[in-house]
N, C-alpha and C positions, 0 to 999 in steps of 0.2 A: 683780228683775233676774236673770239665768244667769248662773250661777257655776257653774265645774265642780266639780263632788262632788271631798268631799275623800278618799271612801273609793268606788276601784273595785275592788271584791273581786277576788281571787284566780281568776280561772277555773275551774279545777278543783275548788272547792267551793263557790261562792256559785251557780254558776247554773247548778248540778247539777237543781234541780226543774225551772225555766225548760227546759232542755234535753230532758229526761227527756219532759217534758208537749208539749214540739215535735215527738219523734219521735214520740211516741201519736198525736199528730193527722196528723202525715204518713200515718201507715200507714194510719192507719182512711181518710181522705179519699180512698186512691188507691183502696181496695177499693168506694167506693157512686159512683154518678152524681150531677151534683150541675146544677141547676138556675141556677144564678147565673152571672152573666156575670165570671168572676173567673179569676182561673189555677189550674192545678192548686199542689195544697200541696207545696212545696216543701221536702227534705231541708235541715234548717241545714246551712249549710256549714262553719261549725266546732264540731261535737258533739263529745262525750266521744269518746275512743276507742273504746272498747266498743261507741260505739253506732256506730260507724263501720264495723268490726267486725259487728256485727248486722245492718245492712243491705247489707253487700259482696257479698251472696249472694241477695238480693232483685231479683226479676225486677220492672221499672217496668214500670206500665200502659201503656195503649197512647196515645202523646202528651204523657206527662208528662216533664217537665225531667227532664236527667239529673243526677244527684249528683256532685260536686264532685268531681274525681283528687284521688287521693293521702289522706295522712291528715290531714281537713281540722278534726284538732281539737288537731292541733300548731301552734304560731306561724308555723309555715312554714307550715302550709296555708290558716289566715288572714290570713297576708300575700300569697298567692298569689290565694283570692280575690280581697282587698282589691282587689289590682294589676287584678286581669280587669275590677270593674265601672270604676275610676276610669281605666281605660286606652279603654274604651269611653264612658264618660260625655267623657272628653275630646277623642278620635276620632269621635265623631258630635256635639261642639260644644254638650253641655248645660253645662260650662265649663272653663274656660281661664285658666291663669296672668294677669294682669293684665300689657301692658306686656312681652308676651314677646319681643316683637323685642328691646328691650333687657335683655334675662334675666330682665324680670321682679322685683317688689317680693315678701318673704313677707310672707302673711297677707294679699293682695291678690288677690281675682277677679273673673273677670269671667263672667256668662252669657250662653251663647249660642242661636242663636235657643227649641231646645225646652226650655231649661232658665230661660228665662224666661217659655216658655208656662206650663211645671209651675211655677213661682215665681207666676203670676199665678192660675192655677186655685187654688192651694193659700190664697191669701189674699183671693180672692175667695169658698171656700167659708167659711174663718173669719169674713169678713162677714156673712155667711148664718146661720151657726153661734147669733154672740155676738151681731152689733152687730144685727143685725134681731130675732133670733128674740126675744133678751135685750133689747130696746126701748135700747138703749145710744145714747148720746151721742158721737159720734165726732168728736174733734177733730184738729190737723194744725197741731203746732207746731216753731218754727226748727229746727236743730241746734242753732247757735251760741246759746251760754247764758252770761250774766253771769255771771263769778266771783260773786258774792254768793250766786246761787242754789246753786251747789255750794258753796259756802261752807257754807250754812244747811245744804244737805241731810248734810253730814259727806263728800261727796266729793273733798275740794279738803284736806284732811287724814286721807282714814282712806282712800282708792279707791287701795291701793297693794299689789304684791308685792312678795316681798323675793328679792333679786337677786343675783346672784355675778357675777365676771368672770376670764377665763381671763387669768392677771395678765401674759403674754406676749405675744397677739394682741389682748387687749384686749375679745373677744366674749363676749357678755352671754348670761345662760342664769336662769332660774326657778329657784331654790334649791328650791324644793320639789318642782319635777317630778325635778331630778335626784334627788333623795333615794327618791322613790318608784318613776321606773323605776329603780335602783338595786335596790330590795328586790324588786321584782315579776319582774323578770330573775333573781334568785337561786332565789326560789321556781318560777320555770316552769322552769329548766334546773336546777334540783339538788333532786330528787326524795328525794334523802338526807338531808336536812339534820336536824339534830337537832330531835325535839317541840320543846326552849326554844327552837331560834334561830329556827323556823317563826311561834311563839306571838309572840316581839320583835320578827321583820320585819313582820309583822301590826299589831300594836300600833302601831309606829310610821308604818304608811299610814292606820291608822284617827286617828292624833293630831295628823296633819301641822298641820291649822289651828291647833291650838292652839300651837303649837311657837313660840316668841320668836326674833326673830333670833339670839341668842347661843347655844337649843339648836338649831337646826337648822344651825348653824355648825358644832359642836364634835358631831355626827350624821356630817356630812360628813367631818372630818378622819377621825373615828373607824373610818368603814368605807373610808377612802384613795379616795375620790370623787373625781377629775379631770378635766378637759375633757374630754369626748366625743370631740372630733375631735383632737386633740392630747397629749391625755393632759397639758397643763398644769398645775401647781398652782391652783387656783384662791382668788379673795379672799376674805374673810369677806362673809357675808349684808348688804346693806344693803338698804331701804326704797326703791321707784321708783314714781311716781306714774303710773297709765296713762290718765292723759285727755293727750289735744291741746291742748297750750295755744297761743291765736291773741293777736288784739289786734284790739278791738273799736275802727273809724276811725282816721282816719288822723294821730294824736297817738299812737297807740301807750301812751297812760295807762289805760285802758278796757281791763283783760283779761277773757279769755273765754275758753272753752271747746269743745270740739265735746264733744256731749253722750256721755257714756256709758250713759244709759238715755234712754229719754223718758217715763219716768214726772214729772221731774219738772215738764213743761209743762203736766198734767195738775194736779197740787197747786196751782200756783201759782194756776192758773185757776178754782180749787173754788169761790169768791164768789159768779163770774160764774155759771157751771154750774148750782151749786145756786135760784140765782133763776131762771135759763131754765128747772129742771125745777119751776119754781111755789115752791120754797123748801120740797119732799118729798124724804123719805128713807126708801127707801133710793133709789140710784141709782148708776149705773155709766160713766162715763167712756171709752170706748176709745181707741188711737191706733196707727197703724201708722206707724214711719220708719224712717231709720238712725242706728246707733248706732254711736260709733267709742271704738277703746280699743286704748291703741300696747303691745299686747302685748309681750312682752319677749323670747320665741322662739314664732311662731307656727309651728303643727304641724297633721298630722292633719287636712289638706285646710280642706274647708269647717266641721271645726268646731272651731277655733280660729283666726280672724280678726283682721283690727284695723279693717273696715268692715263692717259685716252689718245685716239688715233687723230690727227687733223688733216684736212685736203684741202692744203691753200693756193691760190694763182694770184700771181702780182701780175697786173697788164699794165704796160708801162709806156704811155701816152704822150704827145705834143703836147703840154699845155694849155697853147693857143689853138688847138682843134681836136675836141673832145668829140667829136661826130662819128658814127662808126655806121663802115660799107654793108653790113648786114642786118641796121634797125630794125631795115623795113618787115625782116622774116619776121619778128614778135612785135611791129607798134598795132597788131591786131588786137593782140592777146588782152583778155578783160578776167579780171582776179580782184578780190579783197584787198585796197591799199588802208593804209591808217597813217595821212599826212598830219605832221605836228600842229596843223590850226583845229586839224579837227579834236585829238588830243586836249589841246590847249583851253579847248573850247567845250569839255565834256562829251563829246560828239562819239559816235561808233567807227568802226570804220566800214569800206564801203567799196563798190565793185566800181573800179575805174579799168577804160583803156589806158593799155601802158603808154601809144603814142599821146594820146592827148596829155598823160601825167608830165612827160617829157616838153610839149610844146609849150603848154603854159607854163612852166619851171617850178613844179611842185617838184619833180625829181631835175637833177641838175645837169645832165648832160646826156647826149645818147651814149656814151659808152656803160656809163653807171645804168641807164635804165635796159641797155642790151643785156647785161649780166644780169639786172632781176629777172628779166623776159628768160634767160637761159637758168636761172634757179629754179624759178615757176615750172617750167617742163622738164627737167631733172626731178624736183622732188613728185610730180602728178604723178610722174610714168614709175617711179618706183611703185608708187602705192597710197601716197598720200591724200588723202581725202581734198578734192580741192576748195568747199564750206569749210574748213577746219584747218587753212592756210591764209594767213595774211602778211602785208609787207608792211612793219612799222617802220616810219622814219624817227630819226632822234630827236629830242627834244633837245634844247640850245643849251641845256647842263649836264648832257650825256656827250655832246659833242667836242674833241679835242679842238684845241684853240687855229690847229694846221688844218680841218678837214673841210673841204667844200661840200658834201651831202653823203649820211652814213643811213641808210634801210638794214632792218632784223627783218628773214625770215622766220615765223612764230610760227609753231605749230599747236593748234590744241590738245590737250592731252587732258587726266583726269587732275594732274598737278597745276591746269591751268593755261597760258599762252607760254609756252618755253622757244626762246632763242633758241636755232638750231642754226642758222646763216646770217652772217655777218657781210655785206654789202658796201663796202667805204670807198669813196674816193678822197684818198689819204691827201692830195696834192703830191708837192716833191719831199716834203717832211724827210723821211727816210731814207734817200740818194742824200740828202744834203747833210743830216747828221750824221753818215759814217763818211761822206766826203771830209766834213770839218776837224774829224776824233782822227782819221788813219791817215790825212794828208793827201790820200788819190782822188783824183776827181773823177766819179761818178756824173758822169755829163752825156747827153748826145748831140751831133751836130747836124742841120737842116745847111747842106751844101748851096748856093745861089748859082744860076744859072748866069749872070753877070754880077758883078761886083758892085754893092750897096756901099751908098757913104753915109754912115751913124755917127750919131755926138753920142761916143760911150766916153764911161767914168773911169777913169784910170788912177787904180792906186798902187804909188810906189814909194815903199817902205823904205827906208838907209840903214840899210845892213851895221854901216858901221856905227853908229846914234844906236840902233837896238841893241847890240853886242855891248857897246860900253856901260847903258843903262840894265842889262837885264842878261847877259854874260851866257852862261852854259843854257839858258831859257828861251834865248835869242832866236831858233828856228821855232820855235811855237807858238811863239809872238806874231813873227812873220806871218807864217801858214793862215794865224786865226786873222791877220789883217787883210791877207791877200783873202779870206775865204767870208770878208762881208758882203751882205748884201748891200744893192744900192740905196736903199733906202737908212740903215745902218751906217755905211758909207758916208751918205749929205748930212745925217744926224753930228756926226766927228766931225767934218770938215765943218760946222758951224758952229761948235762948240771950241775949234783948235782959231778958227779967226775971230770969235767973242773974248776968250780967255787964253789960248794961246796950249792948251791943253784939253783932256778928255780921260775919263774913265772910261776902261774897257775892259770886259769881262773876257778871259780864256778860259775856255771850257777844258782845253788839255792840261792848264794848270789848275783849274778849279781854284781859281782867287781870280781877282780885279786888281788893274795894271791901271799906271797912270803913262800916256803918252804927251808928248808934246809934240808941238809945229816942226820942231827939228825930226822926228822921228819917222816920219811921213807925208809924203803929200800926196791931195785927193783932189784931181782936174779933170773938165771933160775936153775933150777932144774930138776933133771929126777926124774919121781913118774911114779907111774902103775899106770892105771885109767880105770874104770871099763864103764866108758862112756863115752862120749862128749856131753859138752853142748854149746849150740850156741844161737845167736837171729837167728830167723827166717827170711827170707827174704819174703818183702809183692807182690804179682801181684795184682792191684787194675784196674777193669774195673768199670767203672763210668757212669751212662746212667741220662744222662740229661734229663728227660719222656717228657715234654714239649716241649719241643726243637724236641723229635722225632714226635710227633704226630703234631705239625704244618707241619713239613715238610712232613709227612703223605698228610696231608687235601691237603697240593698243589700237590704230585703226584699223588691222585687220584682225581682230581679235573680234568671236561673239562666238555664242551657245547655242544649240539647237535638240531639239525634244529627242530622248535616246528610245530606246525598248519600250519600260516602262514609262508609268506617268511622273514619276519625281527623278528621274536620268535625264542630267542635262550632259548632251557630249561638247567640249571645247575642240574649235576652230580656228586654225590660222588661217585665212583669205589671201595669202600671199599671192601678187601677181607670179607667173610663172619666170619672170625675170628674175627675182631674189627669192623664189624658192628656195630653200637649204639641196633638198633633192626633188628633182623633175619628175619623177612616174617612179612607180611602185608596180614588181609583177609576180601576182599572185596565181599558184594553180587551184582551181576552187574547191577540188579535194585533194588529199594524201591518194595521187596514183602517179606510178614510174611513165605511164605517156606522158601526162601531164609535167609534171617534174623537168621530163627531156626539152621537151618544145617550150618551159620558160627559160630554161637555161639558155637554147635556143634564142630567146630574144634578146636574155640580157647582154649576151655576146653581143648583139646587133649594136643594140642600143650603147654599148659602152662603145663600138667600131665611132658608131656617129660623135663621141664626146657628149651622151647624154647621162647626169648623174642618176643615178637609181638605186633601188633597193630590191632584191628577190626576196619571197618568203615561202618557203614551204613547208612552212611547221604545218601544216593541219590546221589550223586553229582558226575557227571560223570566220567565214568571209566579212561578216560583219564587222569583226571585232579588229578583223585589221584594217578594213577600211576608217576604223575610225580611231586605231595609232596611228595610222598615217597623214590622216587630216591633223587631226591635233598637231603635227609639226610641220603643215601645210603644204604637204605634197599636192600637187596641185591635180596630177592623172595615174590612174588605176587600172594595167590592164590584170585584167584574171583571165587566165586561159581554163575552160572549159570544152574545148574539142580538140583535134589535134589540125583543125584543118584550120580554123578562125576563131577568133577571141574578139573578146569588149573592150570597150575603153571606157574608162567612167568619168566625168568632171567631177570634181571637188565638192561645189558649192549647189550646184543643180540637182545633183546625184543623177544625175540623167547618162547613159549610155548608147553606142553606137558598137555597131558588129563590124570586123573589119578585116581580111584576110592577114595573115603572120605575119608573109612575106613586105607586106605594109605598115605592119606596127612600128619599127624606125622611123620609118621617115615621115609618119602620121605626126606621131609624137614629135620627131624634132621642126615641123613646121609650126607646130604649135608654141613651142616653147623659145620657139626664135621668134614670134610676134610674124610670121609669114603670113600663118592662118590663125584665124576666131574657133570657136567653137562652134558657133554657128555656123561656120562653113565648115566643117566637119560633118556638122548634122546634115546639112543640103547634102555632103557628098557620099555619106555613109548611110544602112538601114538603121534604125534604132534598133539597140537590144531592150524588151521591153523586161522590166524587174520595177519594185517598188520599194520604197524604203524599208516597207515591212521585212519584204525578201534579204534585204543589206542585214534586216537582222535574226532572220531563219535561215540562214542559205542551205543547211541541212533540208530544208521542208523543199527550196526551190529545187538543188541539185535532183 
């Protein structure tokens, strides 16, 4: 599942490398030509000072985005950007407050038409990605979820923040966010502060999870933490549950849920699944839906919600051989990791090969480090900046007590490092909990080619002993006996031959039972067995889609010089994979040839399944090449003859002349990643025009 990191460093020292290694690549990329259909590398818009500084006297190449006003590695200049792209993503309708004639719900949105084009590309290529390439199993289950199943899964008493209230207006707020921007506010405006109290605000954002509500209470009192908007006292910390609770028909006895993940429509169906894939393992599950979760103050646009889309895969592995046939395709691959010693240790993080992370057991098995290796190239090829992506691992107070090794894919944005991918190898945790709650065993079996003789543990309960002790309760007693573990198991048998008795906990009755020696007995035995059966152990990657595609819109987001000298035009760089729409066709004046022959193509072009836009207003060539950047159409043809026309890239503004009869299928090799742009160039003449021209085309025509 997403969960926001409990620890988003400091800006000014945790993503010193990350930054450092952005500006290297900016500068080198603007000094070669580059062959790919992509935008020029854009300046981060909130680097260090220095480096802001460094480049304020740097003359841009010819076409490339202009670098951010002002000094955009102060809070102001990342709230400045922030404001430019979500003020454009909202002004060209990628989305839009939910419900805004009536002011609108927080943490409610809606998308509009291009931001559900980019919402449908984005998840359409992750289909491609996982569910095909990875032969995956993709299912498509309710929202609404019986209380029992979050019962079982632990969400229905552990799926809670803990909560304060401005004890005079009565408005509810995240005890832990305030806590945190609290100290992160201290540290970016008071540059003075002493080494200890830098070291203790520190301390205390890396500890926040672990924090009980009584110390994150007596946190708060202590640094005089108030409402935000009223400066009120506020209540102590309590516990608030963030699922939706409904009522399952119309008795209203039947509660339910609107789910908070949908992994767990996935588990409950594992039976089913595992007999459709022949009853082999390994095997991997998908699901894409929404996910809902009544946030307590939602913030920070689209990525803090209380409705959002999730794209989860359960792969569900041997236990005993976590290895996977495919490592080898990604133990090349070398990316930004962030292991917990370095964390631990104040350290940055740092460009590791994913094999070697895998062989020395910084990451914990090859399947877990296969699925980063396949995160990593899922989110690059969308578009994500690959300086501005790193793989946190958890730290020992973020991690559930079942899990064997949990990686965040983070992405930088101007809010910081945001979790966008969640990476766990859960173990069997969750085959075992809804085995234990609904009585069916969630099991698979590794069949033996001859017959093994094992000393397994046999426990066998007396029906008749339970039934007299514990009457109409007596099959749940049972179930939870037959369904201990061995470890569990030898614990009872030593306590039933010490004392003759044992406390034990039933999860289905939710109290503790006393057993005795009459009630059960627990012996090992040697048998032949023709198989082994086990719970599966789950690796669950987690793609928050929203969360990726905001951080999307801000690394392909930058400005460049318009007409005049204070016309800055906005840019989406969108690879032509999540474009909203593919090419734009424009006739470059109001004339009836003209007109004919784009109609002409757009036919073609919609024949091939390429999305587009026609425009024959008139209205000058410039002006629509740059509506159409602005919501990052990636190619431009304008017809200007009736025999041949241009095709323009995006980001270059560069063009190529190219017969009609080839505009289709010019364009769709492009936008299928067939062909570069650069091979385009090699294989077409240039049309020569100049930006100038982009903005006289009256003067050019």
């Amino acid at each position: 599942m997403i969960i926001e990191s409990p620890i988003e460093k400091n800006l000014s020292s945790s993503m010193r490398i990350s930054i450092t290694t952005s500006l290297a690549s900016a500068l080198h990329s603007s000094a070669k030509t580059t062959r790919s259909l992509s935008r020029p590398k854009t300046l981060i818009p909130f680097s260090l000072s220095t480096m802001a500084a460094a480049t304020a006297t740097e003359t841009p190449a010819p076409g490339a985005p202009a670098a951010p006003a002002g000094n955009a590695g102060t809070a102001a200049g990342r709230e400045a950007f922030r404001q430019s792209v979500v003020n454009t993503l909202e002004r060209r309708l990628f989305y839009i407050p939910s419900f805004k004639i009536y002011r609108g719900v927080a943490g409610l949105y809606d998308y509009g038409p291009p931001g559900c084009a980019v919402k449908s590309n984005v998840l359409s290529f992750w289909r491609q990605h996982f569910v095909l390439e990875e032969g995956m199993l993709e299912v498509d289950c309710p929202c609404v979820t019986p209380e029992v199943v979050l019962k079982a899964s632990g969400h229905v008493d552990k799926f809670t923040d803990l909560m304060v209230k401005d004890e005079k207006t009565g408005t509810c707020y995240r005890a832990d966010h305030l806590l945190k921007d609290f100290c992160k506010d201290k540290l970016d405006k008071e540059p003075n502060l002493a080494p200890e109290k830098v070291a203790e605000l520190n301390h205390v954002i890396a500890t926040l999870d672990d924090m009980s509500a009584e110390q994150l209470g007596a946190k708060i009192k202590e640094y005089g933490i108030t409402a935000p908007e009223t400066k009120n006292q506020l209540s102590d910390p309590y516990p608030f549950n963030l699922m939706f609770q409904t009522s399952i028909g119309p008795t209203g006895l039947s509660t339910g849920y609107m789910r908070p993940e949908t992994a767990q429509g996935i588990f409950v169906n594992f039976k089913d699944l595992y007999y459709y894939n022949g009853n082999k393992l390994p095997f991997a599950a998908a699901q894409i839906g929404q996910a809902f979760r009544n946030e307590i103050s939602p913030r920070q646009g689209l990525l803090r919600v209380r409705e959002f889309t999730l794209a989860e895969i359960e792969h569900f592995v041997d236990p005993e051989d976590k290895s996977h046939p495919k490592f080898s395709d990604v133990a090349d691959l070398k990316f930004l990791m962030f292991p917990r010693e370095e964390q631990l240790t104040g350290k940055s993080s740092t460009t590791l090969r994913l094999g070697d992370a895998v062989a020395n057991g910084t990451i914990n098995n090859e399947t877990l480090g296969y699925f980063i290796g396949r995160v990593y190239l899922f989110l690059t090829r969308l578009g994500i900046e690959k300086d501005r992506l790193r793989f946190r691992q958890h730290l020992p107070n973020e991690m559930a007590h079942y899990a064997a090794d949990c990686w965040d894919a983070e992405i930088e944005c101007s809010y910081g490092w945001i979790e966008c991918v969640g990476i766990a190898d859960r173990s069997a945790y969750d085959l075992k909990a809804h085995t234990e709650k609904s009585g069916v065993a969630l099991v698979a079996a590794e069949k033996f080619a001859e017959p093994r003789e094992v000393e397994k543990l046999v426990i066998t309960p007396s029906k008749k002993d339970l039934g007299l002790a514990f009457k109409g309760n007596q099959k749940m007693v049972l179930e939870a006996l037959e369904a201990m573990s061995e470890a569990e198991a030898l614990e009872m048998k030593s306590k039933l031959e010490t004392n003759g008795e044992a406390e034990f906990q039933v999860c289905t009755l939710n109290k503790t039972v006393t057993i005795t020696n009459k009630m059960v007995s627990i012996n090992k035995e040697k048998k032949k067995e023709h198989q082994r059966v086990f719970t599966p152990s789950v690796i669950e990657p987690s793609f928050g889609i929203g969360r990726i595609i905001y951080c999307l819109y801000e690394h392909c987001f930058y400005t460049r010089a318009g007409k005049t000298e204070d016309e800055q035009l906005n840019v989406f760089g969108f690879p032509p994979l999540v474009a909203p729409i593919k090419c734009t066709v424009f006739p470059l004046v109001k004339n009836e040839q003209f007109d004919t022959v784009a109609r002409a193509i757009s036919k073609e072009l919609t024949s091939s399944g390429i999305s587009h836009i026609i425009d024959v207003t008139g209205t000058s060539i410039g002006k629509r090449y740059a509506r159409t950047d602005e919501i990052g159409v990636p190619l431009a043809v304008t017809v200007d003859s009736t025999t041949t026309v241009t095709i323009r890239e995006r980001d270059s503004k560069s063009q190529v002349r190219v017969k009609i009869a080839e505009v289709a299928s010019t364009v769709k090799r492009l936008v299928e990643g067939q062909s570069t742009w650069g091979d385009i160039q090699w294989d077409y003449p240039a049309a020569h025009g100049s930006p100038e021209e982009e903005n006289n085309p009256e003067e050019n025509a």
